[in-house]
N, CA, C and O atoms as a GROMACS GRO file, in nm:
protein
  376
    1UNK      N    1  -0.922  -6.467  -2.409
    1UNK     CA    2  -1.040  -6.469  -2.325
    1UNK      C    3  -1.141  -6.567  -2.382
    1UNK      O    4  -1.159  -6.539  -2.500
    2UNK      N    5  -1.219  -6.679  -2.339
    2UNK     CA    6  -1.314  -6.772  -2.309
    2UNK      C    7  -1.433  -6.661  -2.297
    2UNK      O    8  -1.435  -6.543  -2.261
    3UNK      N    9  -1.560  -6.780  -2.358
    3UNK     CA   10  -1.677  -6.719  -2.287
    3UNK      C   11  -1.683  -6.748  -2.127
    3UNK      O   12  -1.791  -6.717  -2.075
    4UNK      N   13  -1.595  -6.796  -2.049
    4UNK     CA   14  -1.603  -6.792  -1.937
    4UNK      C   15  -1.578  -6.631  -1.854
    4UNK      O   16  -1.601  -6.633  -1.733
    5UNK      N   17  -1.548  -6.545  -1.893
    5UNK     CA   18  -1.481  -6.430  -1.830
    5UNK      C   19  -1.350  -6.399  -1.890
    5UNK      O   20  -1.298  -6.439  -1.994
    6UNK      N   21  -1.293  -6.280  -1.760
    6UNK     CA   22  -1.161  -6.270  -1.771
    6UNK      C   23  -1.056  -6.314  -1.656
    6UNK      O   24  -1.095  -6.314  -1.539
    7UNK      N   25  -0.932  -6.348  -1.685
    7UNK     CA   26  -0.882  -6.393  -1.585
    7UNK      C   27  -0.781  -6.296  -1.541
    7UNK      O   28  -0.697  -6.250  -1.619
    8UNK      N   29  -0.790  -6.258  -1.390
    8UNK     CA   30  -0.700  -6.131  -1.293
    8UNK      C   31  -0.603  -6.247  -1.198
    8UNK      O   32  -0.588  -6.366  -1.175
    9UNK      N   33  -0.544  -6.086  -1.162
    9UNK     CA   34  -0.471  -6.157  -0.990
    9UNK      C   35  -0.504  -6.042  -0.931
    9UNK      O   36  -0.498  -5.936  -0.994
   10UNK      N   37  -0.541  -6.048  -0.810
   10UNK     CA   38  -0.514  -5.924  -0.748
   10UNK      C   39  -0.413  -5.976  -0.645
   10UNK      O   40  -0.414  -6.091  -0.602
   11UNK      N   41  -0.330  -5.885  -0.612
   11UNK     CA   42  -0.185  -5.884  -0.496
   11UNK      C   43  -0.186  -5.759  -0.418
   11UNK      O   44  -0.199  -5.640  -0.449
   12UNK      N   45  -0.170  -5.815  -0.321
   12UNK     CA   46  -0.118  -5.732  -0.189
   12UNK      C   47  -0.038  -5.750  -0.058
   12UNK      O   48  -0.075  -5.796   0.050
   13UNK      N   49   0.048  -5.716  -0.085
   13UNK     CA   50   0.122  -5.713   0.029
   13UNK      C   51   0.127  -5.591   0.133
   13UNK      O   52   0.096  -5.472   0.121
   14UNK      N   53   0.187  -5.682   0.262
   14UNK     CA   54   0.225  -5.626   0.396
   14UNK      C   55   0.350  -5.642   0.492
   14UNK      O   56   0.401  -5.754   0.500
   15UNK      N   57   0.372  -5.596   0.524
   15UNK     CA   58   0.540  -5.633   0.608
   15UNK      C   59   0.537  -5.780   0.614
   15UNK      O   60   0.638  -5.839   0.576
   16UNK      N   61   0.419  -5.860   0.664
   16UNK     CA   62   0.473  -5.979   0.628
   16UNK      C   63   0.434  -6.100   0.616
   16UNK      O   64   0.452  -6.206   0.675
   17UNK      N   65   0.332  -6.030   0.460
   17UNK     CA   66   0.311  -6.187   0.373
   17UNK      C   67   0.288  -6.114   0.287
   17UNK      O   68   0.292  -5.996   0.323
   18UNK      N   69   0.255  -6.139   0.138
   18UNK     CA   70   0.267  -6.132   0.013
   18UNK      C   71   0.126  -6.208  -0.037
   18UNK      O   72   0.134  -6.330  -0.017
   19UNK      N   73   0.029  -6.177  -0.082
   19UNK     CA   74  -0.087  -6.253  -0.138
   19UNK      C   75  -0.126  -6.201  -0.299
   19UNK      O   76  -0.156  -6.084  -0.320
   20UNK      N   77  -0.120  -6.316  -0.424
   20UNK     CA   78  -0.169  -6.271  -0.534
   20UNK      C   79  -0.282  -6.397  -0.538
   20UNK      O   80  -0.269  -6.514  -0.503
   21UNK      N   81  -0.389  -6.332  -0.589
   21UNK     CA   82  -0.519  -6.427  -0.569
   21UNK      C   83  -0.587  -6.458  -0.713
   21UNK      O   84  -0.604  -6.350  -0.769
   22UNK      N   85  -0.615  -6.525  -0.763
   22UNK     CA   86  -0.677  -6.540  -0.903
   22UNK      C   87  -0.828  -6.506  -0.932
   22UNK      O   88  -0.897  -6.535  -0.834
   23UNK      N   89  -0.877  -6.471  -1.000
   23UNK     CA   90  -1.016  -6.402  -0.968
   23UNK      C   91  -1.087  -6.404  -1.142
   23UNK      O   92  -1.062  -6.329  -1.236
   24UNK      N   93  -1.157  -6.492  -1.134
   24UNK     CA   94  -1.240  -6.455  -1.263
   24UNK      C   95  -1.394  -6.385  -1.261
   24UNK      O   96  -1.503  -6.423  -1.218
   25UNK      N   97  -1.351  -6.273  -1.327
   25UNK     CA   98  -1.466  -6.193  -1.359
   25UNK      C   99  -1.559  -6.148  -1.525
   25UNK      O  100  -1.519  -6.170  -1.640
   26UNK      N  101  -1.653  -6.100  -1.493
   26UNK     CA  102  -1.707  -6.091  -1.632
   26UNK      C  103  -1.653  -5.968  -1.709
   26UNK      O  104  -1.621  -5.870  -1.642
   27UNK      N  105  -1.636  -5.960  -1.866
   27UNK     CA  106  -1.595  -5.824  -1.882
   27UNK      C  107  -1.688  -5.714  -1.899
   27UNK      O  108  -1.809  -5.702  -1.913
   28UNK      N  109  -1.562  -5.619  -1.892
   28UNK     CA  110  -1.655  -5.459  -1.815
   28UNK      C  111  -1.651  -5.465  -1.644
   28UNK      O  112  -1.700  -5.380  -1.569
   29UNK      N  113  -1.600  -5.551  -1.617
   29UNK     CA  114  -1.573  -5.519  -1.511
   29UNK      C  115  -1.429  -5.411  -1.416
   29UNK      O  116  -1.307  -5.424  -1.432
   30UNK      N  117  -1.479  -5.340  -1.348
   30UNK     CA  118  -1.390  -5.283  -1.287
   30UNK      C  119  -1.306  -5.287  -1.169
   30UNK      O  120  -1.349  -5.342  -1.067
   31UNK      N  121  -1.186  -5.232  -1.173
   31UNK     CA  122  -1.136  -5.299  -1.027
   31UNK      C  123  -1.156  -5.278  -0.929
   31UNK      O  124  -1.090  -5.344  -0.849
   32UNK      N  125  -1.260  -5.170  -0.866
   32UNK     CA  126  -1.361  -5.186  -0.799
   32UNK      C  127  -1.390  -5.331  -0.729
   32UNK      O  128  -1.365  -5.380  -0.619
   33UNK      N  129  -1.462  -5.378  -0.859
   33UNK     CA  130  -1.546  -5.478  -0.867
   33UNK      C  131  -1.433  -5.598  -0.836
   33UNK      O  132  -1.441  -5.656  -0.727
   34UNK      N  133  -1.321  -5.640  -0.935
   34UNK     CA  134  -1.230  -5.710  -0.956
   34UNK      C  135  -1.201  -5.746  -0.766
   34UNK      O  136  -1.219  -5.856  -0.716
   35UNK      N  137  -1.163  -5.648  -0.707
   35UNK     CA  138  -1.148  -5.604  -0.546
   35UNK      C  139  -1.215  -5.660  -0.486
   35UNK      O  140  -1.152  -5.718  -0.398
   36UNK      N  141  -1.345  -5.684  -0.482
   36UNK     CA  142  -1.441  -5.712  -0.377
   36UNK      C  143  -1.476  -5.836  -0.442
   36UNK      O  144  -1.483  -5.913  -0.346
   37UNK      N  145  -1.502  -5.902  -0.544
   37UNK     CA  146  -1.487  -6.034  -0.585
   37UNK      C  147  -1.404  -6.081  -0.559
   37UNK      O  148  -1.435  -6.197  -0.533
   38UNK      N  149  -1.251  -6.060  -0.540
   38UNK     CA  150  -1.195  -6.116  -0.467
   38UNK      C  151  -1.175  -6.168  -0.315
   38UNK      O  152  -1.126  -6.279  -0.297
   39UNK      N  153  -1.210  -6.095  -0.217
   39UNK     CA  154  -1.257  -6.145  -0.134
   39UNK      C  155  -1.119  -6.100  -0.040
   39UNK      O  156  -1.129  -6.137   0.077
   40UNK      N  157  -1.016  -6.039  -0.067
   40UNK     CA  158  -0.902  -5.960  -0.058
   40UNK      C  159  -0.979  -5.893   0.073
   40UNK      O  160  -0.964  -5.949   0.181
   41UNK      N  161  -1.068  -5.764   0.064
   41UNK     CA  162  -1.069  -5.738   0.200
   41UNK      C  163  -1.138  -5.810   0.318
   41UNK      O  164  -1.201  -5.756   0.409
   42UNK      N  165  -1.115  -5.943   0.300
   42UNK     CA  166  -1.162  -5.968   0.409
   42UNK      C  167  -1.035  -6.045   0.495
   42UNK      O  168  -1.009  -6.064   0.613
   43UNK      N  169  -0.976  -6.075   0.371
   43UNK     CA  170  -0.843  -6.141   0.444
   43UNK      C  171  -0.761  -6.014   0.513
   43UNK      O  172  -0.722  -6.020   0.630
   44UNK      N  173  -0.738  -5.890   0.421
   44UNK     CA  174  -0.700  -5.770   0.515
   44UNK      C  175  -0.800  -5.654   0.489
   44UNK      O  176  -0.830  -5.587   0.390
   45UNK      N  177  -0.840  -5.660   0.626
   45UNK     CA  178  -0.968  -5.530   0.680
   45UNK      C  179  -0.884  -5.446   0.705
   45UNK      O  180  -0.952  -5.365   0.767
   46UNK      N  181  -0.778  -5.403   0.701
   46UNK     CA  182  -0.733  -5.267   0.745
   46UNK      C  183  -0.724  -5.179   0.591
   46UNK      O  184  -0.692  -5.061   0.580
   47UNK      N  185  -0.761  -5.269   0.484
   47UNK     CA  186  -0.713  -5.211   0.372
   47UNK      C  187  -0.863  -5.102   0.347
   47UNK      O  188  -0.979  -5.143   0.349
   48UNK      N  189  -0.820  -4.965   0.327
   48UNK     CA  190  -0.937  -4.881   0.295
   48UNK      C  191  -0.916  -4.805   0.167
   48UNK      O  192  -0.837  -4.712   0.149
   49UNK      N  193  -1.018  -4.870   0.062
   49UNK     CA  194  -1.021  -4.834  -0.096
   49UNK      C  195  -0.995  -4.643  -0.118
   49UNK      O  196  -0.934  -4.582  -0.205
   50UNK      N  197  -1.050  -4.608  -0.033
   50UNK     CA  198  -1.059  -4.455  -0.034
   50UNK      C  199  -0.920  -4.391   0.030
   50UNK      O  200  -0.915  -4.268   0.027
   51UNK      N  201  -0.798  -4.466   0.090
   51UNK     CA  202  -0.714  -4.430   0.116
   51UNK      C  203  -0.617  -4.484   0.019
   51UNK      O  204  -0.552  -4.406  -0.052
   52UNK      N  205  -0.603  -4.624   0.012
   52UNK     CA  206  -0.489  -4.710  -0.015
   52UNK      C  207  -0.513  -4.681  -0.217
   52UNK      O  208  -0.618  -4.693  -0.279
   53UNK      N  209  -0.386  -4.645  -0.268
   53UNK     CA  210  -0.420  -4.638  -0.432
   53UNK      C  211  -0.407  -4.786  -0.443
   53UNK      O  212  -0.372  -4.875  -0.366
   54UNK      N  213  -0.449  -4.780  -0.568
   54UNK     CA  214  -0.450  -4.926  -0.668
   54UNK      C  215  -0.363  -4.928  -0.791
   54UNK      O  216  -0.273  -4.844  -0.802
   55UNK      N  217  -0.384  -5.015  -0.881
   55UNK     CA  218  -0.329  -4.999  -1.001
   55UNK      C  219  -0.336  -5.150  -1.106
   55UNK      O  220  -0.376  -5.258  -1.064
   56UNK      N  221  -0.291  -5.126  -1.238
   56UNK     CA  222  -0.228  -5.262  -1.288
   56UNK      C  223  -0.086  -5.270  -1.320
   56UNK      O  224  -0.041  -5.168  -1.372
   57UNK      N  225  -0.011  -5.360  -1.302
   57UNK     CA  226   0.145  -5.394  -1.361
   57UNK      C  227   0.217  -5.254  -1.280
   57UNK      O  228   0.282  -5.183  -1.357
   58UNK      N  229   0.213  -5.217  -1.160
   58UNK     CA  230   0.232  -5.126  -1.114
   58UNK      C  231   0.214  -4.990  -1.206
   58UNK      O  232   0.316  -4.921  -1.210
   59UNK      N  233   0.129  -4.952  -1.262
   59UNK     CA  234   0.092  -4.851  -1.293
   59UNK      C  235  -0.034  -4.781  -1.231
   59UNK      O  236  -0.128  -4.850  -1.270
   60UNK      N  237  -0.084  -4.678  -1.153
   60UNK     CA  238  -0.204  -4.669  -1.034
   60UNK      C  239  -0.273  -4.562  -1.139
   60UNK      O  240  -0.242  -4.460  -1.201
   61UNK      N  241  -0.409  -4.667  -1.114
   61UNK     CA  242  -0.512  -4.602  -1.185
   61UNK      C  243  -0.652  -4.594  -1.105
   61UNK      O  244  -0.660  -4.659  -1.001
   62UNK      N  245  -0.753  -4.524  -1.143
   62UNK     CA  246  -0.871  -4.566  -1.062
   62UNK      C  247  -0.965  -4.671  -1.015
   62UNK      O  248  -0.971  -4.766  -1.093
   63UNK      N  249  -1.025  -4.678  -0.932
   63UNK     CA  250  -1.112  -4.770  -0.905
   63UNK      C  251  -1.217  -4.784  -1.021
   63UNK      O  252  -1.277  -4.891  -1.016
   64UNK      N  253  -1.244  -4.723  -1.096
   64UNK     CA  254  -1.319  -4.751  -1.206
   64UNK      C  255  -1.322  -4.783  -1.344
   64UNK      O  256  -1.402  -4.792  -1.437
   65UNK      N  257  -1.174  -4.799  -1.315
   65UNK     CA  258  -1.083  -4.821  -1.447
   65UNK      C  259  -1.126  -4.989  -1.478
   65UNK      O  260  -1.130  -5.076  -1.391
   66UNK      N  261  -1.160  -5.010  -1.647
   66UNK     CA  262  -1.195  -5.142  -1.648
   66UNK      C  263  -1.064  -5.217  -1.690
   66UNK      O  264  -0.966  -5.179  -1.754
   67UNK      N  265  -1.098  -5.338  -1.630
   67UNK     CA  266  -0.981  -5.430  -1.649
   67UNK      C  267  -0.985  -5.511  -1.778
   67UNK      O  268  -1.097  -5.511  -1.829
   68UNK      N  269  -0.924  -5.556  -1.821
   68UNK     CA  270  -0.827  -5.650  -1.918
   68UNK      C  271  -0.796  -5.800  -1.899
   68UNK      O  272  -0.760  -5.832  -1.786
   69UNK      N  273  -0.807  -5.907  -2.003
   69UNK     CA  274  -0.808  -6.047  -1.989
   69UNK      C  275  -0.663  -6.001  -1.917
   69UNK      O  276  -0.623  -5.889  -1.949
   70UNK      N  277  -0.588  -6.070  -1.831
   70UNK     CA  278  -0.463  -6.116  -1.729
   70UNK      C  279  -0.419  -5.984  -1.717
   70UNK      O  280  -0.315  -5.946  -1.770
   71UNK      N  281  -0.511  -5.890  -1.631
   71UNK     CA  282  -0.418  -5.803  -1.570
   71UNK      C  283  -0.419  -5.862  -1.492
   71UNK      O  284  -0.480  -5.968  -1.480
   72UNK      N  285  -0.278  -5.749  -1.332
   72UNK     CA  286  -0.237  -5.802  -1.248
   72UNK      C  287  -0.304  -5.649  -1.142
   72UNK      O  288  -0.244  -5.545  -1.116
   73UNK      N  289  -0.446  -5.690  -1.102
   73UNK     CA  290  -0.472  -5.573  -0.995
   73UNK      C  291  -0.417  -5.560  -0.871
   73UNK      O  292  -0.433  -5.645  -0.784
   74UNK      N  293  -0.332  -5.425  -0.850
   74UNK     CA  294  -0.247  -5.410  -0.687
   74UNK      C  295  -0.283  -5.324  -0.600
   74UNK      O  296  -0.328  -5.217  -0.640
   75UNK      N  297  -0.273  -5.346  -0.474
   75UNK     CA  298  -0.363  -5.271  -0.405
   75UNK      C  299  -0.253  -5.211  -0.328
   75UNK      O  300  -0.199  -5.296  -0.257
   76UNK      N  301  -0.197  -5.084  -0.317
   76UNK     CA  302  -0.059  -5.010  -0.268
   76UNK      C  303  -0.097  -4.995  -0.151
   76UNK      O  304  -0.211  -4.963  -0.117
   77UNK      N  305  -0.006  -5.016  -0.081
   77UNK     CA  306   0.013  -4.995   0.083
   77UNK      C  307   0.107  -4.850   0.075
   77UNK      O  308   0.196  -4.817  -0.003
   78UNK      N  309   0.048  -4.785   0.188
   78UNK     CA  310   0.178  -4.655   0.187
   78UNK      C  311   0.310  -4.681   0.284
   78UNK      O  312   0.316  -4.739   0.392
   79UNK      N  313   0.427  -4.608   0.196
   79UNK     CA  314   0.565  -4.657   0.252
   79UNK      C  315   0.569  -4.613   0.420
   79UNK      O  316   0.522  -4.503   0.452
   80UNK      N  317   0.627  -4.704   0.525
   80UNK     CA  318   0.608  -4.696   0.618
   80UNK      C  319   0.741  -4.701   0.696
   80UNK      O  320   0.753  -4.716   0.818
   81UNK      N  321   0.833  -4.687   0.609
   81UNK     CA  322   0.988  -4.632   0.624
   81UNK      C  323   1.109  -4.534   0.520
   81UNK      O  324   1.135  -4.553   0.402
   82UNK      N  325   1.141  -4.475   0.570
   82UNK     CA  326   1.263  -4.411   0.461
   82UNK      C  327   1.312  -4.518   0.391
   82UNK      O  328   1.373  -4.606   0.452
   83UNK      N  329   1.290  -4.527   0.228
   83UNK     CA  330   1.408  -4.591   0.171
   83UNK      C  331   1.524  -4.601   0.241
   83UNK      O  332   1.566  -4.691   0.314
   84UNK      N  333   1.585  -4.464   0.200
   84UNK     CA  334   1.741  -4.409   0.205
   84UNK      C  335   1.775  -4.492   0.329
   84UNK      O  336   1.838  -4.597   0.323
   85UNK      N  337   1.725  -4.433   0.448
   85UNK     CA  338   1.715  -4.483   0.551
   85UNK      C  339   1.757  -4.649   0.535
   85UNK      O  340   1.870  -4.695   0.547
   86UNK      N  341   1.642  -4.719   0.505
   86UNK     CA  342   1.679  -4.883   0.554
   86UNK      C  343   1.848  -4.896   0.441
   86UNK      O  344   1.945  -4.959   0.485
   87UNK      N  345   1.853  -4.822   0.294
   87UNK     CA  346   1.968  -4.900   0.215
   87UNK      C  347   2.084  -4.836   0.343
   87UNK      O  348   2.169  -4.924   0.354
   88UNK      N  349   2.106  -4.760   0.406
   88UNK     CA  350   2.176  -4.679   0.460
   88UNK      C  351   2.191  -4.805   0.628
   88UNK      O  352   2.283  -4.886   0.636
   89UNK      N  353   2.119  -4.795   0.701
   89UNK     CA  354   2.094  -4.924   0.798
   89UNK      C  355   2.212  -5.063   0.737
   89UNK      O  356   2.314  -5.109   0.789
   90UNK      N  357   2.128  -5.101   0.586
   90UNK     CA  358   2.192  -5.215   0.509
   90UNK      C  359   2.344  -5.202   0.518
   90UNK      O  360   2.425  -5.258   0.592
   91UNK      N  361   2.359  -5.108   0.414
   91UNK     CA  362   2.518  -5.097   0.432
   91UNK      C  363   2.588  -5.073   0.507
   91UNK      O  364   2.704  -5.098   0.476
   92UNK      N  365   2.564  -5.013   0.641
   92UNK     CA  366   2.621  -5.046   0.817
   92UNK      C  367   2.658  -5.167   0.807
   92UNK      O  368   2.776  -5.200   0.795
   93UNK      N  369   2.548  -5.259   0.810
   93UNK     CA  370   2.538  -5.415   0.842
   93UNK      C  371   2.669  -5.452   0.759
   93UNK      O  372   2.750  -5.502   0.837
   94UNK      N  373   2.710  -5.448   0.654
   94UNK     CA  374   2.806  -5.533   0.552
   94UNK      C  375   2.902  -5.456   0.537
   94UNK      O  376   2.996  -5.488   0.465
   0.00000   0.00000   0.00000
């Protein structure tokens, strides 16, 4: 870490695109904060902090949890199909 800040990604995906965004913030900052400096919900407004969990390196922690020089903040979408289901679909196909 630089006296410039710290350096994040935040990522989120959706059925169909994939976005990790680079985001430098000051430390003590939280991903909260990390979130809305990014600028993430504006590209997707359907995303609601009070529903959707978060996390770093896929591990889901709180919104107030402070971040770390190169974490990777993720913003979880909830599953919107059976696993079993689609591997099950898959192996029909082949």
């Amino acid at each position: 870490m630089g006296k410039e800040g710290l350096h994040l990604e935040v990522a989120v995906a959706d059925v169909d695109e994939q976005v990790i965004l680079n985001v430098l913030v000051q430390k003590g900052a939280t991903i909260a904060e990390v979130i809305e400096n990014s600028g993430i919900l504006a590209r997707f407004p359907d995303i609601d902090l009070q529903h959707n969990k978060v996390g770093i390196f896929g591990k889901v922690q709180s919104l107030e949890h402070e971040v770390s020089d190169r974490d990777r903040v993720e913003i979880y979408r909830p599953i919107t199909c059976d696993p079993k289901e689609v591997r099950r679909q898959r192996a029909k196909k082949s």
